[in-house]
mmCIF file of the N, C-alpha and C atoms, coordinates in Angstrom:
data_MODEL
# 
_entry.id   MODEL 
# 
loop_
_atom_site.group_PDB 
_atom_site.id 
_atom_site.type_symbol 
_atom_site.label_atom_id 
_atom_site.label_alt_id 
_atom_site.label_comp_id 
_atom_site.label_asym_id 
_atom_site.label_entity_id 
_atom_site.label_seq_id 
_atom_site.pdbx_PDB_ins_code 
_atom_site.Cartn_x 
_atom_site.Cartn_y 
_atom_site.Cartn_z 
_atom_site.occupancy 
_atom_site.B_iso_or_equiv 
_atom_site.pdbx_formal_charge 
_atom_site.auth_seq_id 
_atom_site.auth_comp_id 
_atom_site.auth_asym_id 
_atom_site.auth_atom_id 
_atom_site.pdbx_PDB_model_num 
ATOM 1   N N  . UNK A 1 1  ? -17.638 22.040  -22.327 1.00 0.00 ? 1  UNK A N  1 
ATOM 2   C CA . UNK A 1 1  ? -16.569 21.064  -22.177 1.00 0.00 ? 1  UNK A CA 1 
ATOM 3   C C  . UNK A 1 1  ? -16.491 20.622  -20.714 1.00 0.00 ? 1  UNK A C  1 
ATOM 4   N N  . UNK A 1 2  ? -16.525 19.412  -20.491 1.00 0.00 ? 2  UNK A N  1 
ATOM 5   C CA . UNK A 1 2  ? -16.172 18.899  -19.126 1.00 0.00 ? 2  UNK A CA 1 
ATOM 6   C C  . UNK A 1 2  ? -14.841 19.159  -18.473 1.00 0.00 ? 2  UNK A C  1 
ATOM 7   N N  . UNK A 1 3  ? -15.118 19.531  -17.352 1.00 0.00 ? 3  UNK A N  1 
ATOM 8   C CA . UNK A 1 3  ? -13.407 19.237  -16.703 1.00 0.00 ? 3  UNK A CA 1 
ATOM 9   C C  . UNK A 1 3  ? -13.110 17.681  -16.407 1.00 0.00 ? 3  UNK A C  1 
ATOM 10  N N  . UNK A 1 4  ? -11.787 18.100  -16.029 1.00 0.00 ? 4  UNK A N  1 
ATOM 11  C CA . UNK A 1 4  ? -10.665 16.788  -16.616 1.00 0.00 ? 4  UNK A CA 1 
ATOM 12  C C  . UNK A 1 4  ? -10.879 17.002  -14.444 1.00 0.00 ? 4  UNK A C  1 
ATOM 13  N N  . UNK A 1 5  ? -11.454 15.477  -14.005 1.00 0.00 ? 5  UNK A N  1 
ATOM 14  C CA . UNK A 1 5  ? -11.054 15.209  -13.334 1.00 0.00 ? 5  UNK A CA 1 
ATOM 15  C C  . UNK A 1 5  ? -9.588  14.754  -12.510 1.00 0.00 ? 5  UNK A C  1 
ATOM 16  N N  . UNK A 1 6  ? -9.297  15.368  -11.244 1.00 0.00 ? 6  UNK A N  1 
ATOM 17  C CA . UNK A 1 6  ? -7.609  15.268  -11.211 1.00 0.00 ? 6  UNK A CA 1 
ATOM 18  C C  . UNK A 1 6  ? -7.588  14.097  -9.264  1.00 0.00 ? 6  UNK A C  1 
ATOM 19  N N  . UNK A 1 7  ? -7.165  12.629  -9.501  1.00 0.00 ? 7  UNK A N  1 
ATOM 20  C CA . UNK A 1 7  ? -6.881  12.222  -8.269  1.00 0.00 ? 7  UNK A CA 1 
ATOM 21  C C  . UNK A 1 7  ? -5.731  11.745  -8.121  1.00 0.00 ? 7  UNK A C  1 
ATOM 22  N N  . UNK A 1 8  ? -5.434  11.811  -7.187  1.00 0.00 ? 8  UNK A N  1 
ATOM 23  C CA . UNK A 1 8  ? -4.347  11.634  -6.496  1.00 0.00 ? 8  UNK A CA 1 
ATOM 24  C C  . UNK A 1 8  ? -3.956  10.123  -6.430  1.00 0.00 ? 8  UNK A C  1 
ATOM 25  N N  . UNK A 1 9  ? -3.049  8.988   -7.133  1.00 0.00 ? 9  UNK A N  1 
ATOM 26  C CA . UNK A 1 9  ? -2.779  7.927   -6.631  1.00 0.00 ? 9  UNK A CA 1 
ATOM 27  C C  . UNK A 1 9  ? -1.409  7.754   -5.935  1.00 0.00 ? 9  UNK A C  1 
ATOM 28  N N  . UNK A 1 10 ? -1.131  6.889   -5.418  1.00 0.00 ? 10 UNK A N  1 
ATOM 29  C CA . UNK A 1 10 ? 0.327   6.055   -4.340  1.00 0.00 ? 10 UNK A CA 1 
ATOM 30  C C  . UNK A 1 10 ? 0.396   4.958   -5.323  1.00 0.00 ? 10 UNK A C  1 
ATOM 31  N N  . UNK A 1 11 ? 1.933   4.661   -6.374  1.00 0.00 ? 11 UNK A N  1 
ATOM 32  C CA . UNK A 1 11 ? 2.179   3.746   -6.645  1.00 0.00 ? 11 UNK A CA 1 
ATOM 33  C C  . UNK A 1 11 ? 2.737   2.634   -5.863  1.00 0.00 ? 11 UNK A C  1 
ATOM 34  N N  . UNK A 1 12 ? 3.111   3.064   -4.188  1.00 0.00 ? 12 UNK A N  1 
ATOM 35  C CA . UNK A 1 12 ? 2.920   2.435   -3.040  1.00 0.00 ? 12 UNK A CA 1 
ATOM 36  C C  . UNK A 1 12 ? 1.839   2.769   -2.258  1.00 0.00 ? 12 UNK A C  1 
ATOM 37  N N  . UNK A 1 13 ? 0.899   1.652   -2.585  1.00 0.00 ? 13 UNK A N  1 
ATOM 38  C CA . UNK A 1 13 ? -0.025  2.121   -2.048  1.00 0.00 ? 13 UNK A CA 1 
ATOM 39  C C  . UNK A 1 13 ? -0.097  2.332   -0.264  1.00 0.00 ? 13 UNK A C  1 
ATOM 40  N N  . UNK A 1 14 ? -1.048  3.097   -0.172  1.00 0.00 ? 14 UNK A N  1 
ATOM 41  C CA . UNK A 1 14 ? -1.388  3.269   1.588   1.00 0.00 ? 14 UNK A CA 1 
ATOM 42  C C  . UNK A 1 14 ? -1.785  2.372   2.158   1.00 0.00 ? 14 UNK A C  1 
ATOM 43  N N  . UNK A 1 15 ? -2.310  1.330   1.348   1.00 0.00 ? 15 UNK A N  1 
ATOM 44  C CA . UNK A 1 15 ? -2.654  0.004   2.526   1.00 0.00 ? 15 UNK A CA 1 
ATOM 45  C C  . UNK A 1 15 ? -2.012  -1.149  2.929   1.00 0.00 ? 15 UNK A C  1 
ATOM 46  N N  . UNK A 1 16 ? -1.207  -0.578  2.522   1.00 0.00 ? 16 UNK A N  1 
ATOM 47  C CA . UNK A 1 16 ? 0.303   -1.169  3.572   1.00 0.00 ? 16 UNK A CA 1 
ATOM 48  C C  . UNK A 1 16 ? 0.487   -0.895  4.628   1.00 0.00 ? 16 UNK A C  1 
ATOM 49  N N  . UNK A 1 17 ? 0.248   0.349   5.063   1.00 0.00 ? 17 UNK A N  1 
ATOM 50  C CA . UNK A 1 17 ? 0.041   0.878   6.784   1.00 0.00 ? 17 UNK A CA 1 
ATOM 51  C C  . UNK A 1 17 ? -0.587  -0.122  7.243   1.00 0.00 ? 17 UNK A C  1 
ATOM 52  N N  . UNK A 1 18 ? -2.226  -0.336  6.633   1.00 0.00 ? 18 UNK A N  1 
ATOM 53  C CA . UNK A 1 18 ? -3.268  -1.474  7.623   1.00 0.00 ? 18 UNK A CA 1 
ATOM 54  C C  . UNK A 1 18 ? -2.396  -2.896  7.729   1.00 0.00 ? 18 UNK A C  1 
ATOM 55  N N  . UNK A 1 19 ? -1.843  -3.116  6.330   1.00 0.00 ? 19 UNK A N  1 
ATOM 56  C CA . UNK A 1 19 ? -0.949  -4.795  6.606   1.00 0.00 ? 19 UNK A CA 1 
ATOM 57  C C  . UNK A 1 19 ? 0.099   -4.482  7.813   1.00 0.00 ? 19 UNK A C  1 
ATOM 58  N N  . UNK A 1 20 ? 0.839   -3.471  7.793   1.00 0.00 ? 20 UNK A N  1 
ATOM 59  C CA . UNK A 1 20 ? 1.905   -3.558  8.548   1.00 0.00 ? 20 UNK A CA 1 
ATOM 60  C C  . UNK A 1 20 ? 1.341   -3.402  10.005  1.00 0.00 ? 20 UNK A C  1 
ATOM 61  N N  . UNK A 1 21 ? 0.289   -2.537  10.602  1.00 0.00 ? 21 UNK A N  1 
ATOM 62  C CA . UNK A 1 21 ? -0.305  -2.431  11.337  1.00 0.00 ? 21 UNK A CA 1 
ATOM 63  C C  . UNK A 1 21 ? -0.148  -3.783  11.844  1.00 0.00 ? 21 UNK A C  1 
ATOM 64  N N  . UNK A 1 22 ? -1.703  -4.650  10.891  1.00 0.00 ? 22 UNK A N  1 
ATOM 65  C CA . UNK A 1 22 ? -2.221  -5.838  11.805  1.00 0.00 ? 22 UNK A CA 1 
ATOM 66  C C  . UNK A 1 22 ? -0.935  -7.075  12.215  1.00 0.00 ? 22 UNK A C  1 
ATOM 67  N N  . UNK A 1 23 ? 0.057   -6.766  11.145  1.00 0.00 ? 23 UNK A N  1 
ATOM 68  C CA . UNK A 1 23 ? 1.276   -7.914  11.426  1.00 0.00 ? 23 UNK A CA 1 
ATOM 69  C C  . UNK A 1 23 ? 2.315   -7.612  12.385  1.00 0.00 ? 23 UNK A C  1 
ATOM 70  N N  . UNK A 1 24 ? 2.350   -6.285  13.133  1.00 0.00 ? 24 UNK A N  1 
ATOM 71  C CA . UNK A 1 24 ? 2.834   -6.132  14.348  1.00 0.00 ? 24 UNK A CA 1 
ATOM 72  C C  . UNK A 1 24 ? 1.829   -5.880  15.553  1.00 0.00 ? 24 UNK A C  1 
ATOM 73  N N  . UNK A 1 25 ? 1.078   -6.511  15.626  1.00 0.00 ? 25 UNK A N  1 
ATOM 74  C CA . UNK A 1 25 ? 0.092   -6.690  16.180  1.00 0.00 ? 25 UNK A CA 1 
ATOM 75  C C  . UNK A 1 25 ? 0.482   -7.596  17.908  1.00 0.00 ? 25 UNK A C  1 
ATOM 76  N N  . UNK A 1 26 ? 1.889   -8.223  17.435  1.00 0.00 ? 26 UNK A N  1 
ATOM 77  C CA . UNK A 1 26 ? 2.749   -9.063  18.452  1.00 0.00 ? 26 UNK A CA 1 
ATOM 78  C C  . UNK A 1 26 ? 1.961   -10.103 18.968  1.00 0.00 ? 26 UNK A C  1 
ATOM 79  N N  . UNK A 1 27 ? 0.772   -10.480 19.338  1.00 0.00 ? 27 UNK A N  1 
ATOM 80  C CA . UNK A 1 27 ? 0.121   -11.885 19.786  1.00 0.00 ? 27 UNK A CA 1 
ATOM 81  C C  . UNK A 1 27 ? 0.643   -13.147 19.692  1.00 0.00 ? 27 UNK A C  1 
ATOM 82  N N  . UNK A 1 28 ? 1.736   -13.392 18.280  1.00 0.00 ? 28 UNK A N  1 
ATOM 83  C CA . UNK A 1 28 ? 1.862   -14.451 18.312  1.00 0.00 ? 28 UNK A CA 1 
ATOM 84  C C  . UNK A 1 28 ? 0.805   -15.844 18.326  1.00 0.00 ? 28 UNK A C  1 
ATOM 85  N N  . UNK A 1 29 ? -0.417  -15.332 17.653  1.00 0.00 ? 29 UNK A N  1 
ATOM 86  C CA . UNK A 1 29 ? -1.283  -16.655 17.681  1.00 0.00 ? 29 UNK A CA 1 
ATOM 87  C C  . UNK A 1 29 ? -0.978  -16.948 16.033  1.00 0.00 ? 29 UNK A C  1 
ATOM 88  N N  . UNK A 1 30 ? -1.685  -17.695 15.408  1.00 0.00 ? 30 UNK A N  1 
ATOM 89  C CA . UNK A 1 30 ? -1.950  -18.103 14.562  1.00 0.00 ? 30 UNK A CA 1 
ATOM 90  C C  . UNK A 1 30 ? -2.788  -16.950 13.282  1.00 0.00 ? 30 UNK A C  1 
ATOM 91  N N  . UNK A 1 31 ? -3.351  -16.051 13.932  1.00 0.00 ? 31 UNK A N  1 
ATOM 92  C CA . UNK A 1 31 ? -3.940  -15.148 13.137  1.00 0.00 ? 31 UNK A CA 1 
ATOM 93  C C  . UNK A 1 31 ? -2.947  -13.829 12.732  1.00 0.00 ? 31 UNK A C  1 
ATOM 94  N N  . UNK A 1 32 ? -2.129  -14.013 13.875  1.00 0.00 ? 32 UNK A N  1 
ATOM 95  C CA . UNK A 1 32 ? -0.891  -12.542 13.828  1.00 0.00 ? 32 UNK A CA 1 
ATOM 96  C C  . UNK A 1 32 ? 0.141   -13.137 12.638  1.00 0.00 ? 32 UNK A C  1 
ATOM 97  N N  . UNK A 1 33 ? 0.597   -14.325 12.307  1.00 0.00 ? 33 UNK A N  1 
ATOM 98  C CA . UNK A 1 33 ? 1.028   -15.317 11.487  1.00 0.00 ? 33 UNK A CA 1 
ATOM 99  C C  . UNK A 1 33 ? 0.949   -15.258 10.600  1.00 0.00 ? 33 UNK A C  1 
ATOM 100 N N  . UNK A 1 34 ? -0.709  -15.830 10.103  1.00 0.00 ? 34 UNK A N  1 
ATOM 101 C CA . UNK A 1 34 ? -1.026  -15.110 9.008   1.00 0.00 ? 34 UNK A CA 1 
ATOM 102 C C  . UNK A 1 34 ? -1.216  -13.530 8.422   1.00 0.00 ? 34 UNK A C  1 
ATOM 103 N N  . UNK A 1 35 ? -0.872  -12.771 9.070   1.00 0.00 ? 35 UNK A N  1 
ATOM 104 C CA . UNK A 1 35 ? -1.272  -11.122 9.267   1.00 0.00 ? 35 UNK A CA 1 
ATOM 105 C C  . UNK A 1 35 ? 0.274   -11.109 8.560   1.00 0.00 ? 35 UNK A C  1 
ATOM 106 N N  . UNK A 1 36 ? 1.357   -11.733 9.300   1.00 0.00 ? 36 UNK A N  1 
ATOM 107 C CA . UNK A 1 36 ? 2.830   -11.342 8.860   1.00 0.00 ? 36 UNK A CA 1 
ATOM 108 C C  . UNK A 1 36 ? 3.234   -11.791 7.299   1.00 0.00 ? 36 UNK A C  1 
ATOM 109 N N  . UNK A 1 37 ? 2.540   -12.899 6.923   1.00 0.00 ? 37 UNK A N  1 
ATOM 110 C CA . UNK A 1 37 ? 2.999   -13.667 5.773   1.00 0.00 ? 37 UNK A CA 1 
ATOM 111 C C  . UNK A 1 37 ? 1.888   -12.621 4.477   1.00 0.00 ? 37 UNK A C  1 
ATOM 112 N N  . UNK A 1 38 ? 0.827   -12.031 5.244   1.00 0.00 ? 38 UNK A N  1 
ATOM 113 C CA . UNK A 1 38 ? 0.501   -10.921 4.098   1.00 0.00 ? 38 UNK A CA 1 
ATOM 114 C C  . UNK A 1 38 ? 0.961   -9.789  3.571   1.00 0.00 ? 38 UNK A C  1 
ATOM 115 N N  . UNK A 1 39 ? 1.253   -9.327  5.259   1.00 0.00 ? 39 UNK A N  1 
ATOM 116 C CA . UNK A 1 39 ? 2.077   -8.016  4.765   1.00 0.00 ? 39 UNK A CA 1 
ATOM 117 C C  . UNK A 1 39 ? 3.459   -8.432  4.325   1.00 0.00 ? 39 UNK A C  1 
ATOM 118 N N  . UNK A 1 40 ? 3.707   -9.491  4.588   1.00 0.00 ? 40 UNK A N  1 
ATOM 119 C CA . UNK A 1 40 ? 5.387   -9.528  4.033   1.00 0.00 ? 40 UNK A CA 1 
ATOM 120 C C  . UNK A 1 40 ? 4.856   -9.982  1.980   1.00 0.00 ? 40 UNK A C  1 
ATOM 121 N N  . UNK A 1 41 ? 4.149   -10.489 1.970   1.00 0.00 ? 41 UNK A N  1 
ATOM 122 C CA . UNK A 1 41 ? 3.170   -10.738 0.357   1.00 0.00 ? 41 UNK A CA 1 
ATOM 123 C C  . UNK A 1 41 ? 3.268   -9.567  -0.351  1.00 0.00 ? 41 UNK A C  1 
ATOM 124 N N  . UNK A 1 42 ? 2.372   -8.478  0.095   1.00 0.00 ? 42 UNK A N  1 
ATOM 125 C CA . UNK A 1 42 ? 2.008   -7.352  -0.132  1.00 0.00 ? 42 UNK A CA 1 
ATOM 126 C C  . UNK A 1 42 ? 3.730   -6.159  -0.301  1.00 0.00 ? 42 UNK A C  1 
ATOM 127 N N  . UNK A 1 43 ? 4.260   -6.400  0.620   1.00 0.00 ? 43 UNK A N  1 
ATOM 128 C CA . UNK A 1 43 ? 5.563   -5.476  0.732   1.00 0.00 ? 43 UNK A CA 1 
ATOM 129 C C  . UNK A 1 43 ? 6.266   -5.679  -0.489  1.00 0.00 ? 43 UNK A C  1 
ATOM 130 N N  . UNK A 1 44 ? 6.549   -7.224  -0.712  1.00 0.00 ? 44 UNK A N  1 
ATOM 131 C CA . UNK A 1 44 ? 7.519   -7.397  -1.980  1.00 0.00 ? 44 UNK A CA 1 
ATOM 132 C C  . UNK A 1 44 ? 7.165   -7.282  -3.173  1.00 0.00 ? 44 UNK A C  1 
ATOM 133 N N  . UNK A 1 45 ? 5.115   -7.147  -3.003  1.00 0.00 ? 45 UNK A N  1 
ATOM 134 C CA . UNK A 1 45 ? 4.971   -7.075  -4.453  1.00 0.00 ? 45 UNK A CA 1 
ATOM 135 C C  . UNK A 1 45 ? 5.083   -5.433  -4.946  1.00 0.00 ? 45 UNK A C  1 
ATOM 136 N N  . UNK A 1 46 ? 5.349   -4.296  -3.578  1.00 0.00 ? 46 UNK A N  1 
ATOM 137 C CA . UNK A 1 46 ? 5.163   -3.120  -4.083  1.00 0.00 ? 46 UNK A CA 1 
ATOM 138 C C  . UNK A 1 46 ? 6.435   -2.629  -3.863  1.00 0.00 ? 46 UNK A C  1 
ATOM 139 N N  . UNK A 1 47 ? 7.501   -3.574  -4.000  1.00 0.00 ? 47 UNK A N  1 
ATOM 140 C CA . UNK A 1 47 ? 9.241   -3.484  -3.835  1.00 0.00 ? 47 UNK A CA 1 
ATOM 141 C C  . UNK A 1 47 ? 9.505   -2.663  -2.406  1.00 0.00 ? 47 UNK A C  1 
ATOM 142 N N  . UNK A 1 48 ? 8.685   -2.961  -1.656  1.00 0.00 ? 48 UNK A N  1 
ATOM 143 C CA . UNK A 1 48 ? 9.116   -2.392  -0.068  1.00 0.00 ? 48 UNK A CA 1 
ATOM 144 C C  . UNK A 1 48 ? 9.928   -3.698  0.648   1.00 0.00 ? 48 UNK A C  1 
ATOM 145 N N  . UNK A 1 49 ? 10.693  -3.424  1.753   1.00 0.00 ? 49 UNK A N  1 
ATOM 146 C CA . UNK A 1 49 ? 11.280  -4.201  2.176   1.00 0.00 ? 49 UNK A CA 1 
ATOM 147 C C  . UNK A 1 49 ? 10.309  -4.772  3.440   1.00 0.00 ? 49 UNK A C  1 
ATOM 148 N N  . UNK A 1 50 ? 10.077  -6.015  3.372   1.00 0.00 ? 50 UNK A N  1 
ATOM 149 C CA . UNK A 1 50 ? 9.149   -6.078  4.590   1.00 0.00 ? 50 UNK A CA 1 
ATOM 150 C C  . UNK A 1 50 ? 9.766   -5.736  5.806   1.00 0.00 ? 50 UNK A C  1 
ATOM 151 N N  . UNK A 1 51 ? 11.024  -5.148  6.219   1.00 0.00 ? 51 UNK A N  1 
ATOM 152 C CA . UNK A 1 51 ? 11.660  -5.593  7.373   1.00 0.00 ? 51 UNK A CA 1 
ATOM 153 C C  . UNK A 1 51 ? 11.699  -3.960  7.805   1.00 0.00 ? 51 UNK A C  1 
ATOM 154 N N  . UNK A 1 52 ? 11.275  -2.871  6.944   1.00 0.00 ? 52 UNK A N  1 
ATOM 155 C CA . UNK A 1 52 ? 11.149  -1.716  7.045   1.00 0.00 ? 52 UNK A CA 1 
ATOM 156 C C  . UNK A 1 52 ? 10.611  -1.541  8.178   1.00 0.00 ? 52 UNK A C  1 
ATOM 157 N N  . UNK A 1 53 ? 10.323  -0.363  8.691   1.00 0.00 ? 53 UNK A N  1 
ATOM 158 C CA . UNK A 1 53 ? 10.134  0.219   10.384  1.00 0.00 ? 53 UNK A CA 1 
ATOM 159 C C  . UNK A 1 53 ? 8.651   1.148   9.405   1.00 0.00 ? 53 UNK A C  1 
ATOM 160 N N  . UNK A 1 54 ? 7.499   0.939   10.104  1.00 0.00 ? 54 UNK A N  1 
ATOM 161 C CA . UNK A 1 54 ? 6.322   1.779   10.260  1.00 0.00 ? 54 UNK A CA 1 
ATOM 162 C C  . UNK A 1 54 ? 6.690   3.347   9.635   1.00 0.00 ? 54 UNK A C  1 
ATOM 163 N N  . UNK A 1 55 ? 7.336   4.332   10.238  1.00 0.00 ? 55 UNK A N  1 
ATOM 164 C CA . UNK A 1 55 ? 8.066   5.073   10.215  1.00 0.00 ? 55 UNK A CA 1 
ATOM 165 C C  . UNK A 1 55 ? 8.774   5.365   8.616   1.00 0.00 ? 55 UNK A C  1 
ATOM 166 N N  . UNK A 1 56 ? 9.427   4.047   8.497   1.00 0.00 ? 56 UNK A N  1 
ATOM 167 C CA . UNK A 1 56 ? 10.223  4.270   6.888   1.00 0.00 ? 56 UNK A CA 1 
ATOM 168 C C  . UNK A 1 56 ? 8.876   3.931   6.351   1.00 0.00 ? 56 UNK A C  1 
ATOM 169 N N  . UNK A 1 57 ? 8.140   3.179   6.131   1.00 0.00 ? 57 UNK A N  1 
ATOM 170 C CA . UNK A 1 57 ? 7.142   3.117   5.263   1.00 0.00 ? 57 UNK A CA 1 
ATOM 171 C C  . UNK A 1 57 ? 6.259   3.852   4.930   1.00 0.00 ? 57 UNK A C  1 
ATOM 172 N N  . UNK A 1 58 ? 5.942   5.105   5.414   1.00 0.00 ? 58 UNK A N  1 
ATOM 173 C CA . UNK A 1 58 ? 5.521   6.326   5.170   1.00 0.00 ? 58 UNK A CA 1 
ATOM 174 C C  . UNK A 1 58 ? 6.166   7.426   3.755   1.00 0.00 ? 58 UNK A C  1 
ATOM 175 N N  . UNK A 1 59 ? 7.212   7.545   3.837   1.00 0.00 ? 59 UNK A N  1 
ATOM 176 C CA . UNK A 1 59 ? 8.402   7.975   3.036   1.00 0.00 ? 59 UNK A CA 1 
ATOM 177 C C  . UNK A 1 59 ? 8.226   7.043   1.602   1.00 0.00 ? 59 UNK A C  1 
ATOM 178 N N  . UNK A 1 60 ? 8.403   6.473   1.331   1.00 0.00 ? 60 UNK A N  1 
ATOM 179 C CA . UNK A 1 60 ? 8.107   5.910   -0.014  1.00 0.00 ? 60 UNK A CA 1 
ATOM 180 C C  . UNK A 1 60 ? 6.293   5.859   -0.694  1.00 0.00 ? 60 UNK A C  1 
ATOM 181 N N  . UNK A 1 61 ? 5.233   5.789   0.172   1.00 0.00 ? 61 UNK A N  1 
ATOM 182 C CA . UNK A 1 61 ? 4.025   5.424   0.453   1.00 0.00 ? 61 UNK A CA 1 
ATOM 183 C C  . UNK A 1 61 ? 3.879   7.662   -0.065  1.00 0.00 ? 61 UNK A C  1 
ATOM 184 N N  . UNK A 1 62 ? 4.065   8.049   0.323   1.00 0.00 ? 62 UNK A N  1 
ATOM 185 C CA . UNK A 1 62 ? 4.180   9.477   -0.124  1.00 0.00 ? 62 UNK A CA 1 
ATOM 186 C C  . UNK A 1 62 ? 4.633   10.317  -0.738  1.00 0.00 ? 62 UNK A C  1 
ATOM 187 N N  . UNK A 1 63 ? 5.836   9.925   -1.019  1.00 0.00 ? 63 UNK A N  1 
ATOM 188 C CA . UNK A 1 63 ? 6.966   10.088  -2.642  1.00 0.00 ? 63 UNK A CA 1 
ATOM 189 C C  . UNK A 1 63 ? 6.208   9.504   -3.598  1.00 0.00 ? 63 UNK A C  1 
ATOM 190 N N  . UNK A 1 64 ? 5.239   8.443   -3.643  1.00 0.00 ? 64 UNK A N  1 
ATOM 191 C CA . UNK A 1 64 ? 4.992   7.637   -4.761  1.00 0.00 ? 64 UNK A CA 1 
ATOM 192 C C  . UNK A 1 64 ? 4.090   8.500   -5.539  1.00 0.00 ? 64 UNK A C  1 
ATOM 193 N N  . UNK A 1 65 ? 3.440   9.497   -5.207  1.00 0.00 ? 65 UNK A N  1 
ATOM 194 C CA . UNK A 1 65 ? 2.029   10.002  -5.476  1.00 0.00 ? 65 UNK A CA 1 
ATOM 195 C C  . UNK A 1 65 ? 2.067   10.809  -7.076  1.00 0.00 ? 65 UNK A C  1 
ATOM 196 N N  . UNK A 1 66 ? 0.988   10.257  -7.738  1.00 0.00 ? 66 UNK A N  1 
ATOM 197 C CA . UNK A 1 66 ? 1.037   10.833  -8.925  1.00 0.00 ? 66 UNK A CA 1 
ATOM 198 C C  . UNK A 1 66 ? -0.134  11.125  -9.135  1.00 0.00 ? 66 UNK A C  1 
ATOM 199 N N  . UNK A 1 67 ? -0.651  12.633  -9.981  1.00 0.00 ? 67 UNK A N  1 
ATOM 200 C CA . UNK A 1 67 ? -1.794  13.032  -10.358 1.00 0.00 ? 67 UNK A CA 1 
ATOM 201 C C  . UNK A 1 67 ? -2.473  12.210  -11.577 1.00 0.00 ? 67 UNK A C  1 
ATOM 202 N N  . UNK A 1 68 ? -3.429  11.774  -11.708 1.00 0.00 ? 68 UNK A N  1 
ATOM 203 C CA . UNK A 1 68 ? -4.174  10.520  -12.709 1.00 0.00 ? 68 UNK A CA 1 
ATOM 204 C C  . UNK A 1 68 ? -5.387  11.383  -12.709 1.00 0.00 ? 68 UNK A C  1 
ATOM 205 N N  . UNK A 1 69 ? -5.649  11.668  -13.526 1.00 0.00 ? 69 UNK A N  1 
ATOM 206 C CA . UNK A 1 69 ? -7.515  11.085  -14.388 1.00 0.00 ? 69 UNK A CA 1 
ATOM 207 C C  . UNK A 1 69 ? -8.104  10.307  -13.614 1.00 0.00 ? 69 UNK A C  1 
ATOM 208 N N  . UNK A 1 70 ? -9.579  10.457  -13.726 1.00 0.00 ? 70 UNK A N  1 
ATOM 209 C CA . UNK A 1 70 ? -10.419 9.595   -12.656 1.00 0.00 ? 70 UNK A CA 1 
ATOM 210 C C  . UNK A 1 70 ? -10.270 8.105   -13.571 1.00 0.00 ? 70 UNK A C  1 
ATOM 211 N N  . UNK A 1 71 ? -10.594 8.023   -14.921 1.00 0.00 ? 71 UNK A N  1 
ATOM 212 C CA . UNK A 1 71 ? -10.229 7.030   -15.547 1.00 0.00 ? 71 UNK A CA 1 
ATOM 213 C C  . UNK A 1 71 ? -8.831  6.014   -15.492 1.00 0.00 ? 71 UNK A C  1 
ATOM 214 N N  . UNK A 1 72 ? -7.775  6.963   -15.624 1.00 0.00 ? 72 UNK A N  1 
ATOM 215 C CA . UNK A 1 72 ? -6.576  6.472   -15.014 1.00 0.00 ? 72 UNK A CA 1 
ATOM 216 C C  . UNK A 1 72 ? -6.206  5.820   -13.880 1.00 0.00 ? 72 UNK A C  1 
ATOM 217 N N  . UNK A 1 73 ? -6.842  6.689   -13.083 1.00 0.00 ? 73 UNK A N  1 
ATOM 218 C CA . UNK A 1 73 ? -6.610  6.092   -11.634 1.00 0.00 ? 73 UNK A CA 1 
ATOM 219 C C  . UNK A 1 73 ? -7.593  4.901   -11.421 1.00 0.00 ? 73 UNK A C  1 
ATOM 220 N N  . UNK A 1 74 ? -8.532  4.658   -11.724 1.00 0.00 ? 74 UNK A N  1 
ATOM 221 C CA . UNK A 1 74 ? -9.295  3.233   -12.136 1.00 0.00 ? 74 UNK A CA 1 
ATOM 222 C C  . UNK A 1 74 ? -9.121  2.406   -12.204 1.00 0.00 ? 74 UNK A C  1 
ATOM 223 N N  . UNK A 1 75 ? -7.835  2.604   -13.857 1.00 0.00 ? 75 UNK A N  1 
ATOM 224 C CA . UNK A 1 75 ? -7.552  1.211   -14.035 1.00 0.00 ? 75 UNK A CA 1 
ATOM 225 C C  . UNK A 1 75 ? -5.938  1.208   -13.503 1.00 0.00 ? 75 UNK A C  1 
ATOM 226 N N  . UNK A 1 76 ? -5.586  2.123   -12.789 1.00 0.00 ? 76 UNK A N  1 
ATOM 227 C CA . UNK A 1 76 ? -4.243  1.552   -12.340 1.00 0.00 ? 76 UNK A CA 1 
ATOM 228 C C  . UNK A 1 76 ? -4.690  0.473   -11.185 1.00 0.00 ? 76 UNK A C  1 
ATOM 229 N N  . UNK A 1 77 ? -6.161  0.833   -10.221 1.00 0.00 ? 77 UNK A N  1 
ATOM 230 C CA . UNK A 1 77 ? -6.208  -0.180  -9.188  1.00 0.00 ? 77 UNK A CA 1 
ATOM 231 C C  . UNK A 1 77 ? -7.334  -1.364  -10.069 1.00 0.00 ? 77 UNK A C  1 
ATOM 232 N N  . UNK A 1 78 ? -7.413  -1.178  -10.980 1.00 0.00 ? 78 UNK A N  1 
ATOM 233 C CA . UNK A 1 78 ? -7.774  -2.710  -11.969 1.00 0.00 ? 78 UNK A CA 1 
ATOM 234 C C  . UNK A 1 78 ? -6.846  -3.811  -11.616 1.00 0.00 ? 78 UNK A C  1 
ATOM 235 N N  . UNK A 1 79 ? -6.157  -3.431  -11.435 1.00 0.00 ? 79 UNK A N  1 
ATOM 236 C CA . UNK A 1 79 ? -4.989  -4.931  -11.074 1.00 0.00 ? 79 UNK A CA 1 
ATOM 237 C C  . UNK A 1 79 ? -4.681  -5.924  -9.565  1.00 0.00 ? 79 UNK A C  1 
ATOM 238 N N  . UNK A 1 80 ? -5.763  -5.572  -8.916  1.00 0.00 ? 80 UNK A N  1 
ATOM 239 C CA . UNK A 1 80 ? -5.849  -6.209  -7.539  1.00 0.00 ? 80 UNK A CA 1 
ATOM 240 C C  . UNK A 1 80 ? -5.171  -5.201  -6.659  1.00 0.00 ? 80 UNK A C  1 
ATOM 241 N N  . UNK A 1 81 ? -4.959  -3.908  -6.803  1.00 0.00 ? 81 UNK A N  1 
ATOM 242 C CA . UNK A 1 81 ? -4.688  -3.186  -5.617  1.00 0.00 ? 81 UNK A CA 1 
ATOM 243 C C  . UNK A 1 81 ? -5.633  -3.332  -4.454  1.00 0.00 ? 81 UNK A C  1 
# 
């Protein structure tokens, strides 16, 4: 009998750190702009508040975590995660 593969997913996911990262990035050009209007994209679609502090966004991003099946966890990021 095979074992039952066991991974770890974030129904907030972790790559929200990299959005929030590059959109406080402060430059103010045109590329930091677009950096803000993603992560603020990305925040509301995973019910985070974009206006959250680095800091708070950790705390939900790590509460979220649920054990999945390698299959499971698959198709939960099937959906454009």
């Amino acid at each position: 009998m095979a074992a039952i593969v066991v991974e770890v997913h974030h129904n907030v996911p972790r790559c929200l750190l990299g959005f929030f990262d590059r959109a406080a990035s402060g430059k103010l050009d045109r590329a930091d702009f677009e950096a803000w209007f993603e992560w603020e994209e990305e925040a509301f679609r995973c019910g985070v508040d974009p206006e959250t502090t680095r800091g708070e966004l950790t705390a939900p991003i790590e509460s979220s975590t649920v054990e999945l099946s390698a299959d499971e966890h698959r198709a939960a990021h099937s959906g454009g995660w």
